[in-house]
N, C-alpha and C positions, 0 to 999 in steps of 0.2 A: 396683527393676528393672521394665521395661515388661514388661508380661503375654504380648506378644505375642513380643518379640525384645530378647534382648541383644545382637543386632549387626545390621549388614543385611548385604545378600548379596555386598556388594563386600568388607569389612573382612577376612574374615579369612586369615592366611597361617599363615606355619612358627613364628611364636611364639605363636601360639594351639594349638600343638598340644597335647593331652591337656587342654585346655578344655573343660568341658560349658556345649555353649552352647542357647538359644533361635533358631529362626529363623521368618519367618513371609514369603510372597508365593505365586505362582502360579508352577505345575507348567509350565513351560517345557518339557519334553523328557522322555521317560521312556523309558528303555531295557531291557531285561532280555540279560544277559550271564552265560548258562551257571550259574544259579541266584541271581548275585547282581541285585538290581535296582537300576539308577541314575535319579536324575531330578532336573534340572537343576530347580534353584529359581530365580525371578526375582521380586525387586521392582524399585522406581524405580531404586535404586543398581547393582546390576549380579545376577550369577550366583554359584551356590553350589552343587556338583557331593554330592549325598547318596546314599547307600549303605546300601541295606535288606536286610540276613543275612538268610536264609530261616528261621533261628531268634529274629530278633526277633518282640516281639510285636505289630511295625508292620506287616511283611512282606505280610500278608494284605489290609489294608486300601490298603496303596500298591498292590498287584498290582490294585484294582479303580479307582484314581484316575484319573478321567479329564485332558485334557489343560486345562489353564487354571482348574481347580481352584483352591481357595484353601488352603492348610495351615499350619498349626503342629507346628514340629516340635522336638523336645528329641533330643540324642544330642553327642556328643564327635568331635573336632576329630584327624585323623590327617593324619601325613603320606601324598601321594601314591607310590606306586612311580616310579621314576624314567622309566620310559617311558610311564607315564599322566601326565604334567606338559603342563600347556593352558598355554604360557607367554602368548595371548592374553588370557588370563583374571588379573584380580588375586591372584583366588581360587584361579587354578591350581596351584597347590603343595600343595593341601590339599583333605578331603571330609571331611564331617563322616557320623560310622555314628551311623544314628538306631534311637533306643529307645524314642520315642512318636510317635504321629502325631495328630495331629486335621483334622479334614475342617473347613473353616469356613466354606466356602463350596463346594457340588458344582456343576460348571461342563456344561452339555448339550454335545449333538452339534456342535462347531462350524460356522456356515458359509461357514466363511473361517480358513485355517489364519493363526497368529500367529507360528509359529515358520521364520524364513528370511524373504526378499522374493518371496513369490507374486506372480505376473502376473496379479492380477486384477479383472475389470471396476471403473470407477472407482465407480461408482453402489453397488457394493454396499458397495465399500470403505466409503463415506459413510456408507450405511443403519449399516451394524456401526461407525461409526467408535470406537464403548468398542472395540473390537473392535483394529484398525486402529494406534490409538495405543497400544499393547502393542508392537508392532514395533519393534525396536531401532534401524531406521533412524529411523522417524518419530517416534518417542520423544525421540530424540538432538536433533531436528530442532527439535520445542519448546521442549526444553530449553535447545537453542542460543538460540531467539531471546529468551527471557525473561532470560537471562545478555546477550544483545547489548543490550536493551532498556536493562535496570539501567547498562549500561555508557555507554549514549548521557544519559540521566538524570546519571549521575555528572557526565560528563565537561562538560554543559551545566550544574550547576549551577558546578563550578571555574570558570567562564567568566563566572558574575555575574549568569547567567541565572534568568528568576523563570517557575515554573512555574503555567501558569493552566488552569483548565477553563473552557470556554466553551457556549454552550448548544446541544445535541444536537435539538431541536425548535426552529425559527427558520422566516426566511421564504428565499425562494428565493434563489441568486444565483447568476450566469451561471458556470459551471468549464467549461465545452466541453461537460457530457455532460447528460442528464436524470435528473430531480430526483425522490427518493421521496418522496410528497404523504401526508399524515396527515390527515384530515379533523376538522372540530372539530366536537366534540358541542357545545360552550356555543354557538360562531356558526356554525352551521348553514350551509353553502356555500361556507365558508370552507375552507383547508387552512395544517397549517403545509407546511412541509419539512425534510429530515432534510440534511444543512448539505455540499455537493459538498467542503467544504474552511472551516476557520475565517476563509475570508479579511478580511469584513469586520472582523468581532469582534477579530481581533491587530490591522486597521488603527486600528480604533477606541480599541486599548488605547493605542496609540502615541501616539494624538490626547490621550488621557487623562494620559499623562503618567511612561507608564512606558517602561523604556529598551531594556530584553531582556528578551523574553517569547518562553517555548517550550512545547510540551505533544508529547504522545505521543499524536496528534490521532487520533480514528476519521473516516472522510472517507466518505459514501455516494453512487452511482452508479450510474445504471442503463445498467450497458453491458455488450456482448458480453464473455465471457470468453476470454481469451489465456492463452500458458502462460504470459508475465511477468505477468498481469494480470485476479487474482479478481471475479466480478461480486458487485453489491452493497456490499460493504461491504471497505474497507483500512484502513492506519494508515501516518500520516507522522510523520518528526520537526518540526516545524511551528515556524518560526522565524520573529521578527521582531525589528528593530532600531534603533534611532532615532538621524539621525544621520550617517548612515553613505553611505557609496558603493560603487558596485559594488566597487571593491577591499577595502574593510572587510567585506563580506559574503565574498568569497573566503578571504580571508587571516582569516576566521576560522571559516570552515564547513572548510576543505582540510587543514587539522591535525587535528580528529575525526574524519573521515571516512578519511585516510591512520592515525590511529593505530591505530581502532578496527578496519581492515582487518588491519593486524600483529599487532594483540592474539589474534584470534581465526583467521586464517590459519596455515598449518603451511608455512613456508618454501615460500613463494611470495614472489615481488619484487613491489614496489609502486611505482606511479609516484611520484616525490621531490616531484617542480615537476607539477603540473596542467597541460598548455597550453591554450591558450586559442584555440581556431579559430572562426573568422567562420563564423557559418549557412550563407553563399553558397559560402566555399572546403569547408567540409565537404563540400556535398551537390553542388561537382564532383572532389572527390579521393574521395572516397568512396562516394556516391551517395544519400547518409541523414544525418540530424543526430544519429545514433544512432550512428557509428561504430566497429566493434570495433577498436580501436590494436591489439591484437595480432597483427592481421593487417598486413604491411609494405606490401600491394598501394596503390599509390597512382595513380588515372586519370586524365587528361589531355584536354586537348581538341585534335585533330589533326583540326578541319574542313580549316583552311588550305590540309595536305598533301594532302588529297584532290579540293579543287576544284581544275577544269578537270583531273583526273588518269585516267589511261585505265580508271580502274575505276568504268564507268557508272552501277551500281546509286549510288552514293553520289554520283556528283559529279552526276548529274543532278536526283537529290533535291534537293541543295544548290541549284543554279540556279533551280530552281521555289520554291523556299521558304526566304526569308532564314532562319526559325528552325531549318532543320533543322543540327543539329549531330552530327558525327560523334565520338565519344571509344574512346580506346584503354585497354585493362584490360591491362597487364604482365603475363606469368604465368613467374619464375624456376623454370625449373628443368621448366617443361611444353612444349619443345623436340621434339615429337616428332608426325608425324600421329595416330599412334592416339589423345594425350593430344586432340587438337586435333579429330579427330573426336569426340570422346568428347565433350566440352564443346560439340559443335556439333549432335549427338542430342537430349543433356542439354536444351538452350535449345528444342528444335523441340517436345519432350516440353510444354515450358512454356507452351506458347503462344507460343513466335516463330519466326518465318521465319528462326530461324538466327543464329550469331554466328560470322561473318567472323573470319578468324586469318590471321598471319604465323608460320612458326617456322621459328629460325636452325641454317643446319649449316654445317659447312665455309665459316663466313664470308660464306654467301648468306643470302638468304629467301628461304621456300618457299612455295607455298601458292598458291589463284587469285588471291588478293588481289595478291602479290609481282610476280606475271607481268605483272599488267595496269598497276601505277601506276609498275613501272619499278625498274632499280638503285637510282637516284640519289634517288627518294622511301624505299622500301624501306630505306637508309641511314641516309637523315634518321631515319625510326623507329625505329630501331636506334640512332641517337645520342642521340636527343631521352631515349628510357625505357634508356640504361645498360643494353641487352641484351647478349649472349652469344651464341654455340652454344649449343644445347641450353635455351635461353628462347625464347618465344612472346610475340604478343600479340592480342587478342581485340579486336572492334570490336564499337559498337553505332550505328548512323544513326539518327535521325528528331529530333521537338521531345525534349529533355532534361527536360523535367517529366514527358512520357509515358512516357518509360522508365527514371527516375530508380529505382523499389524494383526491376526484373528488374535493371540495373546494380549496384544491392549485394547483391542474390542472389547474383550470377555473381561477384562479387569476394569473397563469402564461398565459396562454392562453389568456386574456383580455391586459393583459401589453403587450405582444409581439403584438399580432394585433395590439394595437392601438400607436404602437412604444413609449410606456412608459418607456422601459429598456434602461439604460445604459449601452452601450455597453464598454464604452473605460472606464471601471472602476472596481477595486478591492475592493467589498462590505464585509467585515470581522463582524463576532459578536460573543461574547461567548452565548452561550447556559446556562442559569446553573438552579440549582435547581428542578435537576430531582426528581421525587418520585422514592422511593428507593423501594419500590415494585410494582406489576402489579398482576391481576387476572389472574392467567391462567384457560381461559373459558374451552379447551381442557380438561385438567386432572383437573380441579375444586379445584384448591389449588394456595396459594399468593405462589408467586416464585418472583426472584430479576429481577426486570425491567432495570437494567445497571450490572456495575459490581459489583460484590458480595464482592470485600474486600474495598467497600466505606465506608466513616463513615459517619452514620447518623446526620441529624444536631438533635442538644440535644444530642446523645450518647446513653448512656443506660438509663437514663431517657424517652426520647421518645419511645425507645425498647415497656418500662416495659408500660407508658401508655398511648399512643396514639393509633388511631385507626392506623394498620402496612402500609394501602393505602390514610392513608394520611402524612405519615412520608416523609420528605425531606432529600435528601443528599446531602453533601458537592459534586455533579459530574458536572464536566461540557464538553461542546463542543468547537470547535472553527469552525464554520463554512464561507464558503465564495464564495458567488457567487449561494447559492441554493447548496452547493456540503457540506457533512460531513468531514473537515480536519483531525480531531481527537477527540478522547475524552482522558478524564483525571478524576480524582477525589484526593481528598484527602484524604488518606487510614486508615481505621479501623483496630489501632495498637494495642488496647488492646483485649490481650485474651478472654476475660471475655464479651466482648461487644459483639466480632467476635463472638464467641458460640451461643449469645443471635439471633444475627442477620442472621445467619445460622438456627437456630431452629425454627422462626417464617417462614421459607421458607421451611420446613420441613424437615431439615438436623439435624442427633442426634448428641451426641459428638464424639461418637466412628467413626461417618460416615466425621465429621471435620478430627477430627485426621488419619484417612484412608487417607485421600487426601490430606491432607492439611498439613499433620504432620510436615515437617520440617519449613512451615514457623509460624505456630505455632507454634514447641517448640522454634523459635528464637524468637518469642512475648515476651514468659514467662522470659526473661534472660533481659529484659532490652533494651526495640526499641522506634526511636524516634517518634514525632509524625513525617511522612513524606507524599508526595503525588507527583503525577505526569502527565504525559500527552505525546501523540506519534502522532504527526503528521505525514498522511500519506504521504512517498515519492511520490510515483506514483500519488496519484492527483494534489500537488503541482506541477509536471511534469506538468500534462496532462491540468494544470488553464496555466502556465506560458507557454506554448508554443500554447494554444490556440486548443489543441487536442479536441476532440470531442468525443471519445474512447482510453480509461485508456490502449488499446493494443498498441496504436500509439506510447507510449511513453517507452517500455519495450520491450527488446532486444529481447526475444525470449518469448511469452506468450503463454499462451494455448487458445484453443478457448472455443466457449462458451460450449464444455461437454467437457473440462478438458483436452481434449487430446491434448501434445505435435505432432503436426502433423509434425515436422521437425524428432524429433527422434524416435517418434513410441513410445511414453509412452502415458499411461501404454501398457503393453504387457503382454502375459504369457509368464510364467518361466518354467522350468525344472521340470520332476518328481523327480530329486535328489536333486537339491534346494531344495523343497518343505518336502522334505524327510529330508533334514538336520534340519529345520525346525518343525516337528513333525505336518506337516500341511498335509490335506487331501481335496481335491477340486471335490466335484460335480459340472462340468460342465451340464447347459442345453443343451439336445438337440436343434440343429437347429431347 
């Protein structure tokens, strides 16, 4: 028998009764109730409710136990009274009356209670985080993802999948965001980098010869923290596959990800069929390439109705400026002024001059909008978005890139007011047919709008004569729930293309081969076509346990400027560090 416990704090019930057992965890709850004294025990397994007679000879020593203490304790196994039964508890049918106690660890003044969901500050959270993950919620939270983990592991090796590690020090490569530098003490000016994502390294395996390669990738970034989105450092499921085409990468990522959702969801529906929406229709039905499906709102574009129509604000805009477009946001069931003011506060609060509305009653529309463009337009609106009595609809005017994220604000903002979302559901969609370049306004040159070793659809065909911003790539997304899961693409194997599609973003050969050189020259030697796709761990966490903040679900995270507040990273180092290193640091002045 273990010294410390014959059972943990979840095991025992009503056939352990008149059992003398061991138990061993931290003082979770300590009560005193009219001489007798109770105090919940907790280890990793769950709770176990103890009962100290003021004639044991524990009594004395549990009456001075502080909270989060550590104990051992020996005593026998009773049923509960029928209206002390905790039926939340496994344990609840039963308390064990203890006859020894030992202290084994005495626990100080806490600074941060462990017992319940306190509200508080996130920073200190961190500092105490030993602290922190004692909490049942965030406890669960871990627990959950390292049970999700093993579970994605399983389910990729059934699939023929061969698991590789790849190198965590490397040199740089372009992933959208900036790259954590390591400087080398042997070559002195030099730095490696800590890897934005394995991309080369799976592409390179592919070139080598293998067919499915996955890992449980750690991926580092130096970027602003979000609540879907830890700074420093994540983890994706990191896949690659030889071979294959955007449909083989679908139809075989959209079965783990749909099953691994029912595994570990509590009766919630899940989408069957993934659909499949074009980048361009997303981000006019929706306003975002991020779309929450569970929201029904679907928006429109109704310049048409508006030009030459007596509602000036708009149709004069339009005249002056071929881009400007007007789109209409449907809102079922938000038919009434007040909801319509209410959203028209809401939007001025936000920084806009307002969002214009229709709302139907008695078979009219209402509203300034209705008055000015006429029955007979007013109608049309009414026919075109399937409105009602007692339905509205919301306008937004100007160029559609400038108001593209307030438009999926406002259409998450109208679902949720008018409790349109479904909540007990997992909405999934690919994303695909990103344009494979983007203007960059800042520096005035086409740059790559995803990842840069996608293959264009056409190939070098399209390179050579298509306009380069209206070129399409084989890249897609998998999004769920309004949150980014991953992206993926099907990768630009041939040298020849890569160069071409590198150049029109202003990249020369020499400046390929600089960076790029070794999975270049594994191109030239004979690679297949291949492509792949990484889902992130931490949001799948943070979807499946219901978190709200990507730190809820990650054992030790940084907060939102980066800083490890448990270990004091970053810090300064040593002048002889620093000196080994061939590095020289002006510090500012305070």
């Amino acid at each position: 028998m273990n010294q410390y416990r014959s059972h943990n704090c979840n095991e025992l019930n009503i056939s352990n009764i008149e059992t003398n057992v061991n138990l061993s965890g931290w003082v979770n709850r300590k009560r005193d109730h009219g001489g007798l004294l109770f105090i919940d025990l907790r280890d990793h397994y769950g709770l176990t409710q103890l009962v100290f007679d003021p004639d044991s000879k524990a009594f004395d020593l549990a009456e001075k136990i502080t909270a989060e203490s550590v104990i051992k304790i020996s005593g026998k196994v009773v049923k509960r009274d029928s209206d002390t039964v905790n039926s939340n508890l496994s344990t609840g049918e039963v308390e064990v009356y203890v006859d020894r106690l030992e202290v084994l660890s005495l626990a100080e003044e806490l600074p941060l209670p462990v017992f319940g969901e306190p509200d508080y500050p996130e920073d200190i959270r961190l500092k105490y985080r030993f602290l922190d993950l004692r909490r049942d919620t965030l406890h669960k939270n871990i627990v959950l993802r390292s049970k999700i983990i093993q579970s994605l592991r399983e389910r990729m090796i059934k699939n023929d999948f061969i698991e590789f590690q790849t190198p965590i020090m490397t040199a740089s490569s372009p992933e959208g965001a900036r790259d954590f530098l390591i400087p080398s003490r042997i070559h002195q000016g030099s730095f490696y980098a800590l890897p934005q994502a394995p991309q080369q390294f799976k592409q390179i395996l592919m070139s080598s010869g293998f067919d499915k390669y996955f890992q449980i990738a750690p991926c580092f970034r130096d970027e602003d923290a979000r609540a879907d989105r830890s700074p420093g450092e994540f983890y994706q499921l990191d896949i690659e596959m030889s071979f294959v085409t955007q449909d083989d990468i679908f139809n075989t990522v959209e079965p783990i990800l749909k099953d691994l959702f029912g595994d570990f969801s509590v009766n919630k529906k899940i989408t069957k069929t993934f659909p499949r929406i074009p980048y361009l229709e997303s981000l006019s039905k929706y306003g975002t390439d991020k779309p929450d499906l569970r929201n029904p709102i679907e928006m429109s574009d109704v310049t048409e109705i508006f030009e030459n129509s007596g509602f000036k604000i708009f149709s004069d805009s339009i005249k002056k400026d071929k881009n400007i477009k007007v789109w209409g946001i449907p809102a079922k069931g938000g038919g009434s002024r007040a909801f319509c003011d209410k959203m028209n506060s809401w939007a001025i609060k936000e920084g806009q001059p307002g969002l214009g509305y229709i709302f139907f009653k008695d078979g009219k529309g209402s509203g300034p909008i209705a008055k000015n463009i006429g029955e007979d337009k007013t109608s049309q609106i009414k026919k075109n978005f399937n409105l009602h009595d007692n339905d509205a609809i919301f306008f937004l005017c100007g160029i559609p890139k400038n108001f593209l994220s307030f438009a999926s604000t406002a259409r998450d903002k109208i679902g949720d007011n008018l409790k349109l979302i479904d909540h007990n559901s997992f909405e999934f969609c690919w994303i695909v047919d990103f344009p494979m370049y983007e203007f960059d306004d800042i520096n005035r040159k086409i740059d790559f709008s995803h990842n840069p070793f996608s293959m264009p659809q056409g190939g070098m065909e399209s390179l050579e004569n298509i306009d380069p911003l209206k070129i399409k790539a084989f890249q897609y997304d998998i999004v769920c729930n309004g949150v980014e899961l991953s992206s993926g693409a099907i990768r630009n194997h041939k040298p020849e293309v890569l160069l071409k599609a590198f150049e029109i973003a202003g990249y020369d050969h020499n400046e390929v081969e600089k960076r790029f050189g070794a999975m270049y020259d594994a191109f030239k030697y004979g690679t297949p076509p291949h492509g792949g796709i990484a889902p992130g761990i931490d949001r799948i966490v943070m979807l499946l346990s219901g978190a709200e903040n990507i730190r809820e679900v990650i054992a030790f995270p940084m907060n939102q400027q980066a800083q490890d507040m448990l270990m004091g990273a970053p810090s300064k180092v040593s002048d002889i560090q620093l000196s080994e290193l061939g590095i020289n640091i002006n510090y500012e002045d305070d």
